[in-house]
N, C-alpha and C positions, 0 to 999 in steps of 0.2 A: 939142651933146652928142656927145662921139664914146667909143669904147669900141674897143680894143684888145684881144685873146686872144693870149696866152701859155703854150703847150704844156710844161709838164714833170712827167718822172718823177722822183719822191721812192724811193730806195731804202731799203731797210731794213737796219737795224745789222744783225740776223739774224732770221730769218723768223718771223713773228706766227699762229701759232695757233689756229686757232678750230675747232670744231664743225663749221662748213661746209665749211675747210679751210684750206690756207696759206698767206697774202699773203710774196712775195718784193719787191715793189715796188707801188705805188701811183700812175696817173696822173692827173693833176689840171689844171685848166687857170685859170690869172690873170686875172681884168680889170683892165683899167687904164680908168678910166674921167676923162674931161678933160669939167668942165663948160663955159657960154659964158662965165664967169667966170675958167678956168683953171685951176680947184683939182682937183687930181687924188685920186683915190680909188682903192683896191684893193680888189678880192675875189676870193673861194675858193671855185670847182667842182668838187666832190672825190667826185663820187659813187661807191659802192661794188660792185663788180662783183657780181652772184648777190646781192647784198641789197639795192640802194636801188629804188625804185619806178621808177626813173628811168635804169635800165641796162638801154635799151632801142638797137633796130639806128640809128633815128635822130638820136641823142641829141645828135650834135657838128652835126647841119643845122639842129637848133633853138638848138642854143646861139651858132651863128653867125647863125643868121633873127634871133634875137632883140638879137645886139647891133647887128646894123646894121640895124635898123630903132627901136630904143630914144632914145625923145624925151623922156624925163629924168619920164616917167609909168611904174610898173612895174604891167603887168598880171597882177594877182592870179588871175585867173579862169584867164586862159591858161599861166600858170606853176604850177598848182595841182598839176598832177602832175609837175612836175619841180622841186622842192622843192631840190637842190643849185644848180642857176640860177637859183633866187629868190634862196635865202641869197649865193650871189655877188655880186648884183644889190643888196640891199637894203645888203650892207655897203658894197661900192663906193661907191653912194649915202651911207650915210651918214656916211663919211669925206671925203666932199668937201663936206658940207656939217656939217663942223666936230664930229661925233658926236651932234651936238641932241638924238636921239632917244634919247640915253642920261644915265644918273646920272654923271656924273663927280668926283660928291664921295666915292663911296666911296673905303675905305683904298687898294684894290686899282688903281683907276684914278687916285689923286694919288703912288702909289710906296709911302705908307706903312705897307701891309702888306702880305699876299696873301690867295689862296684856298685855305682847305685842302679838299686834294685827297686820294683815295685812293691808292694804291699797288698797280699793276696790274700781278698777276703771270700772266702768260702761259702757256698751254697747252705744255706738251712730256713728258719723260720723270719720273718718279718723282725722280731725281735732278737734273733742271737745273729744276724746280719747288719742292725745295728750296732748292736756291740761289739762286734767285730771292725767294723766300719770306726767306730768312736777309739778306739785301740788303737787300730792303726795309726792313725790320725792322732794322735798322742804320742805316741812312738817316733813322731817325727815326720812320717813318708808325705813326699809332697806330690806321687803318683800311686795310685792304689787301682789295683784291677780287681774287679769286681763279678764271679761269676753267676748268671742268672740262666733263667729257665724253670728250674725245681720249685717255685712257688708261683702263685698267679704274678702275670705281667704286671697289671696295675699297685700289686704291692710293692713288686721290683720297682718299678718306675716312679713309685712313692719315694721309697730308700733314696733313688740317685736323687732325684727333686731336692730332695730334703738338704743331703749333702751340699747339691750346688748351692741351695741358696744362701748355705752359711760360708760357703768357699769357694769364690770364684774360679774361671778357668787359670786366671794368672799364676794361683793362688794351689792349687791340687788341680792335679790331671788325673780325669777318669777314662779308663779303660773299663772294657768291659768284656766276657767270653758266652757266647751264648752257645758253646759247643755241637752246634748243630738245630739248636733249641726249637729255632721258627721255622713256619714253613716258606715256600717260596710264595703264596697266597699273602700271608700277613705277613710276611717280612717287610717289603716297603713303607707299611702303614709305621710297622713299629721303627725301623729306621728314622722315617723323619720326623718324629716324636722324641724318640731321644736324641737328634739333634739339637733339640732346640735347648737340649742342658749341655752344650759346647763338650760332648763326648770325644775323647780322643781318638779312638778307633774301637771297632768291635771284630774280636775273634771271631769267628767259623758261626757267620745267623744262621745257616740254614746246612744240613748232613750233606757230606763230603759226597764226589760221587755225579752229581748233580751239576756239572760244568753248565751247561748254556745258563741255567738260573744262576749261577751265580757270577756266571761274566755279565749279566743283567744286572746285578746287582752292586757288581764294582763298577757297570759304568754308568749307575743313575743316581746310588745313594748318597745322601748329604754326610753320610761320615763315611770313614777310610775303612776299608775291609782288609784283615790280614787274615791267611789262609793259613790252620795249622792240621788240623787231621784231614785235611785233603793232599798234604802233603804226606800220608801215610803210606806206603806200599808203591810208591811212586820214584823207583827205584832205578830204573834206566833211563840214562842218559837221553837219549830222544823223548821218551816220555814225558821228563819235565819239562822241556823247552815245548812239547805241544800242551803243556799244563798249563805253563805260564802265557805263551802268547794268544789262548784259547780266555782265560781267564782273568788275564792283565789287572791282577789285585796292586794293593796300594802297600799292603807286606804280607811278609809271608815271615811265620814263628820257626824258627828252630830249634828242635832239639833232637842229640845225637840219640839219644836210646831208640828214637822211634825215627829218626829222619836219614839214616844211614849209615849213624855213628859219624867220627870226625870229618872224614874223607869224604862222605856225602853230602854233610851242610857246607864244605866248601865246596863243593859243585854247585849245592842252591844256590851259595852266596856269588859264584862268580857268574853264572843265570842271571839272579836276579840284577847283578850290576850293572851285568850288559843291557838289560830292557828298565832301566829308573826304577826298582822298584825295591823296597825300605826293607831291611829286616830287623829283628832281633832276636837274642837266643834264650831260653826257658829251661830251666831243667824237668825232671819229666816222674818228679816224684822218687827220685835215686835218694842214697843216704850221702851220707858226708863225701862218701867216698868217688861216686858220681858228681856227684855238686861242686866235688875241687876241681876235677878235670876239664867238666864244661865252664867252672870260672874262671881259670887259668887260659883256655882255649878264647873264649867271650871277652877277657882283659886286652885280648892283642889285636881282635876285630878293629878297633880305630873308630867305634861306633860310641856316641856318647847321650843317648838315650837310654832310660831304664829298661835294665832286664830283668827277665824274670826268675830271678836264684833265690828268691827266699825261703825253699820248700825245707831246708835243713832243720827246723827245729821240729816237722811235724810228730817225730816219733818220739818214744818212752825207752828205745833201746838201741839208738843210732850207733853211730860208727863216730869216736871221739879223736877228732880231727880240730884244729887251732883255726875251723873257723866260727866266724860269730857277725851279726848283726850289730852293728855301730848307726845308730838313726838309720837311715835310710840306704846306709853302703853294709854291701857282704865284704869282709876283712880277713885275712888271713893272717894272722898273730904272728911274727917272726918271720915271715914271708918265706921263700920256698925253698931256706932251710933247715925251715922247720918238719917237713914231711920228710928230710934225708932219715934212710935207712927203719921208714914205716913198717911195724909189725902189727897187722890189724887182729883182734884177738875179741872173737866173739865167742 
């Protein structure tokens, strides 16, 4: 069993937005992994700078400890806190070993349909959040998520206004991410304000961390709270089930690069089944090559609510992978054997 690493920077069409602040580029590292069989496999370490659990000073000595010493066994225990080296690790794996550990009858993974996905308009000015907003909505997406915070409230709430009132809730479903945005003080206020533009739910109002405020907040607010970077670092087993039943959100986001890789979001997923409460899966800013595995993995969920996989086209130097955005579904061209005997080549 031998295992390869592969350094590259993913650039971005133009800079991505958030709450925390501004991604200009993205670095990320390849496996290439060769079983004693010879079948080769790829994965994606794509951890998030200032967000993943896992953006720590030693991070590139364990992810080289662990491929050269990896004997075709992935240690769960010792990978527990570095959740983007698992997910790397478990897809690698499981492309060399034919994807077994996946549905491949779905539509999504034989070509003959896609995933519908949301429409992720990005943080910036009054004006290019419009237009943003106006794209999409051209494009087709009849669910568009909408991150806010980075400009004043009242312009944000101008934006949604504006939207709902040319397009009912029937009509486009708005989402929105305030990544921590509000505080526990004015979050209520602005919750039930933008209620009354029939909001479909709002990611992370107020920074992760923060449990009593925010089980206040999923059991008063007039919209649904799903929980995504509070699910960060949040990584044993007891811990989540006193996360969830301390905080009893309405969903909670998935994504494998920061949520524990595969193995971990299906522990959220089967948590959160057992207490009612809704998920969906996101990818987490990965290239092509991240974004086929959580689509392929999200296809077999049985969930048929938009997710969020639209991040593929962000960059000017991605990983050229057969998939592509059809209106509102992420689509995989030739379905999944198309990616047989992948050589990624950056």
């Amino acid at each position: 069993m031998k295992i390869d690493i592969r350094l590259h920077i993913l650039h971005f069409k133009q800079p991505a937005g958030t709450s925390r602040g501004v991604y200009t580029e993205h670095k990320v590292w390849f496996l290439r992994m060769q079983d004693d069989q010879g079948r080769i496999g790829w994965g994606e370490v794509a951890p998030l700078p200032n967000l993943s659990c896992d953006d720590v000073p030693d991070f590139e000595t364990v992810l080289h400890d662990v491929a050269a010493t990896f004997n075709g066994t992935i240690d769960y225990e010792r990978l527990r806190n570095y959740p983007s080296i698992l997910f790397g690790l478990e897809c690698a794996q499981m492309a060399c070993n034919q994807f077994a550990a996946m549905d491949l009858t779905t539509p999504f993974a034989t070509g003959a349909d896609g995933i519908k996905i949301n429409g992720l308009v990005w943080m910036g000015s009054f004006d290019e959040m419009s237009a943003r907003v106006e794209e999409k909505l051209r494009q087709g997406f009849s669910c568009i998520k909408i991150k806010i915070g980075a400009i004043d409230f009242e312009k944000e709430y101008e934006l949604l206004r504006l939207v709902r009132q040319r397009f009912p809730a029937d009509k486009i479903t708005i989402r929105v991410d305030a990544n921590g945005g509000f505080s526990p003080d004015n979050a209520p206020q602005k919750l039930e304000r933008l209620a009354r533009l029939d909001i479909h739910s709002i990611e992370q109002p107020i920074k992760a961390g923060q449990w009593a405020a925010m089980a206040d907040l999923c059991r008063t607010s007039p919209i649904p709270i799903a929980l995504d970077e509070e699910l960060i670092g949040i990584n044993d087993t007891q811990r989540k089930i006193e996360l969830l039943d301390a905080i009893k959100p309405q969903y909670i986001i998935l994504k494998p690069t920061l949520h524990g890789g595969l193995s971990g979001c299906n522990e959220w997923i089967r948590l959160a089944r057992e207490r009612g409460i809704g998920f969906w899966a996101t990818s987490a800013l990965e290239s092509n090559i991240g974004l086929f595995y959580i689509a392929l993995w999200a296809a077999g969920l049985g969930i048929d609510i938009p997710q969020g996989l639209g991040t593929g086209a962000l960059y000017t130097n991605n990983i050229d992978l057969p998939l592509q955005v059809v209106g509102e579904k992420l689509m995989l061209k030739g379905g999944i054997e198309s990616i047989d005997n992948l050589e990624v080549r950056i």
